[in-house]
Structure formats: structure tokens, C-alpha cells
C-alpha positions as CSV (number, residue, x, y, z in Angstrom):
1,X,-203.2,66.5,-79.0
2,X,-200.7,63.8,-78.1
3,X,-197.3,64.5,-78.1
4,X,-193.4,63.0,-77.5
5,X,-190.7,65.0,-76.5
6,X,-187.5,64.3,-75.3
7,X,-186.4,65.7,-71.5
8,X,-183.2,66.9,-71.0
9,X,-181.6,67.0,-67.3
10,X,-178.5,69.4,-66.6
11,X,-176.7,69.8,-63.7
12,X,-177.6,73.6,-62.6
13,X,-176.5,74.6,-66.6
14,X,-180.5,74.3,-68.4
15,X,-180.7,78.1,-68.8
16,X,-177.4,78.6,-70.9
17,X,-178.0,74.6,-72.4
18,X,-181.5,76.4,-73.8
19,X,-180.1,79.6,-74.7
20,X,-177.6,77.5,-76.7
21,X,-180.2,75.2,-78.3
22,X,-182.7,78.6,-78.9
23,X,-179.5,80.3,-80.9
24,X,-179.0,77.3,-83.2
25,X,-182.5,76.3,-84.0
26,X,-183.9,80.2,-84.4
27,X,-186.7,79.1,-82.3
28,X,-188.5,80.8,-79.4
29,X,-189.2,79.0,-75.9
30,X,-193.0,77.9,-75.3
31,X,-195.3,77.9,-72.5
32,X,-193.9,79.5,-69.3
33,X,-190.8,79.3,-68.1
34,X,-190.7,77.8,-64.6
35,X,-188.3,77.8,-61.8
36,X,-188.1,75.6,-58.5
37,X,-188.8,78.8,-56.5
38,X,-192.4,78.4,-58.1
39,X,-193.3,74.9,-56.4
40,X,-195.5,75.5,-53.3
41,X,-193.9,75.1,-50.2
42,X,-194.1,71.8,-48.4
43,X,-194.0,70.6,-44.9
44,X,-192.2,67.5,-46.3
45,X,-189.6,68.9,-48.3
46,X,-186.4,71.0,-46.5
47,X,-186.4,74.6,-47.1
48,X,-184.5,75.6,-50.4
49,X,-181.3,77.6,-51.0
50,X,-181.9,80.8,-52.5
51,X,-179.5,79.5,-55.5
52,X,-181.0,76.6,-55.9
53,X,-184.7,78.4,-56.3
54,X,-183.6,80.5,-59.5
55,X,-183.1,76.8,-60.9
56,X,-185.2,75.4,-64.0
57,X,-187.6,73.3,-62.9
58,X,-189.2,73.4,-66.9
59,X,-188.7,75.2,-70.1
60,X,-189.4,74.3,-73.5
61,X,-187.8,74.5,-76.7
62,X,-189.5,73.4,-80.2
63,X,-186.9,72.2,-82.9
64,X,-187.5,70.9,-86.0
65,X,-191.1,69.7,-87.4
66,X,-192.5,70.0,-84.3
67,X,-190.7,68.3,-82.0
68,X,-189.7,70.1,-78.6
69,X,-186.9,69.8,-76.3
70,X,-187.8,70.3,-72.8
71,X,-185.3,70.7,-69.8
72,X,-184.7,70.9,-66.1
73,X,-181.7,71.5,-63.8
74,X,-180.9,68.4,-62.0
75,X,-178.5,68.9,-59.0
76,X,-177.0,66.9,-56.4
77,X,-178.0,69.5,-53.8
78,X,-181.8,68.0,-54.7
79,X,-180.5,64.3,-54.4
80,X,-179.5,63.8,-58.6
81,X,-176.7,62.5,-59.8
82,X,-176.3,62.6,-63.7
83,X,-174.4,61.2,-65.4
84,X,-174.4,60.3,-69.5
85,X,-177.4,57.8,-70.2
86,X,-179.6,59.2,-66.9
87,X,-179.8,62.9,-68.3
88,X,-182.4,62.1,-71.0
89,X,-186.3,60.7,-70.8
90,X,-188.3,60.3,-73.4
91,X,-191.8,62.0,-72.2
92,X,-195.3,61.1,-73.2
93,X,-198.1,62.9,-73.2
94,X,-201.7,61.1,-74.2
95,X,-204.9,62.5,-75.3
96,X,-206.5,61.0,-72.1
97,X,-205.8,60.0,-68.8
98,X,-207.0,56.4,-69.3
99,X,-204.1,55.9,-71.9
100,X,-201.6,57.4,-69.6
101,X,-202.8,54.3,-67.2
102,X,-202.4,52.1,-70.0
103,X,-199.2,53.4,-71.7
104,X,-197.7,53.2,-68.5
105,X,-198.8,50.0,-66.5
106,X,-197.7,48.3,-69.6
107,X,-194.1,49.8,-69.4
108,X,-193.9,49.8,-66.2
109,X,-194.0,45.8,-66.2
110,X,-190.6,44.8,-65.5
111,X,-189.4,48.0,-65.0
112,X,-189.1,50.5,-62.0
113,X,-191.7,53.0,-61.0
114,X,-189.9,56.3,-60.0
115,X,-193.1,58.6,-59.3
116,X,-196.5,56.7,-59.6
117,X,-198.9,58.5,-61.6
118,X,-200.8,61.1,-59.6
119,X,-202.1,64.7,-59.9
120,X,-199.8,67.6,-59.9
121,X,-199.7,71.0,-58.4
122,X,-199.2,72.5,-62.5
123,X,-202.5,70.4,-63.6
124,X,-200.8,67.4,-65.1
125,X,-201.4,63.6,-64.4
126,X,-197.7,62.8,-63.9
127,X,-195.5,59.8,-63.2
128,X,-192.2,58.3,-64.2
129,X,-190.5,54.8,-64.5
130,X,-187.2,52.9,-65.8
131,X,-188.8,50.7,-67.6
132,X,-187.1,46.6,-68.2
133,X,-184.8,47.9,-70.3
134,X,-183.4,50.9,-68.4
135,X,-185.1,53.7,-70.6
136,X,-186.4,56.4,-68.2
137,X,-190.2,57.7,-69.4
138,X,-191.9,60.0,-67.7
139,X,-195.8,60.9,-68.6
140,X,-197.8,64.4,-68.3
141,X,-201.3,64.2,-69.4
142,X,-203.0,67.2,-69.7
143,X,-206.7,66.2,-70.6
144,X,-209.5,66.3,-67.5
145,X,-210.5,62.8,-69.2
């Protein structure tokens, strides 16, 4: 079923940030919990710190009437730089993979394409853009369709 959620970034501070979150809403965290030690290695990527793979690379954390929080640490020893108004994406995920094409060609236009949409090691059809008016979107479909 389709879904919006909104993305939280954090500097290296998602862990306590969702512990926080999990102690005022009296909710549990869904799905699994993963850290950047869990990406596959790449020849095109440097190796890791050890510090930097306890990181979160995802967590979520449903709210009120179903709506979900999600997170990820975010720091500059990967290349981010947050700041207030970059730490937050609204994130998409469609019933099917030919709306994710059309949800995001259409706010794309204008805009800046960060990651085009492409398969993903965790099973998702992902991508991400700024679109014209600077809001930051990222998409994860699910469905094989």
C-alpha cells in the first residue's frame, strides 16, 4: 500500500534522536533496523571507519495515525553537510514502479536529480531529487510491478 513519510537526517545522533521520538510517542520501531556496516562492500566506495559503520543507515518510527518517521545518520565524514532545511525529505513510496517513474519525472522537471531511480541492494526502486522549489523527495517503491 502507498505510503508518505517524512525522512529525518542527523549528524551521527539518529539512534538517541529515535530513542527520544520512541519514549514520547510509546511506540515501537518497525522493520529492521539497519546500519551502514550492512551495505555490501564496493570497489567504488573507500573503506569505512569502524565508527562510522555502527551508523544508522535506516530505522523507522510510526507516530500518530499511521504516519512514520524514518531516519538516517548523515555525517560529513560520508560527504553531508546538514544544516536546518536539508535534514528533512519527504519520502514516497507508490503502489507501482510505473508511478514512481511518473511521480518523479514530473517533480523532477525543474528540479535537481540527486540519485536517478534505479534498483537497490535492499529491493527498493530508489531515487531522489530537489525538486524547482528546493524540497528534497526521495522515492522507495517496493512492488515487482
Amino acid at each position: 500500500m502507498a505510503r508518505v513519510s517524512i525522512y529525518l537526517n542527523f549528524p551521527r545522533s539518529t539512534e538517541q534522536a529515535f530513542n527520544f521520538y520512541k519514549s514520547v510517542f510509546g511506540t515501537e520501531f518497525t522493520g529492521e533496523i539497519m546500519r551502514y556496516g550492512d551495505i555490501p562492500p564496493s570497489p567504488d566506495q573507500p573503506p569505512m571507519s569502524e565508527a562510522d559503520k555502527n551508523l544508522i543507515m535506516h530505522m523507522e518510527l510510526p507516530i500518530l495515525g499511521g504516519f512514520v518517521l524514518m531516519g538516517t545518520d548523515a555525517p560529513e565524514s560520508m560527504g553531508h553537510n546538514l544544516k536546518e532545511g536539508n535534514n528533512i525529505t519527504l519520502n514516497l513510496e507508490p503502489d507501482t514502479r510505473a508511478e514512481t517513474d511518473r511521480l518523479f519525472a514530473a517533480l523532477a522537471e525543474g528540479g535537481e536529480v540527486g540519485t536517478p531511480l534505479a534498483e537497490m541492494f535492499w529491493g527498493g526502486y530508489y531515487g531522489d531529487l530537489k525538486d524547482k522549489f528546493g524540497l528534497r523527495w526521495m522515492f522507495n517503491c517496493t512492488s515487482a510491478e
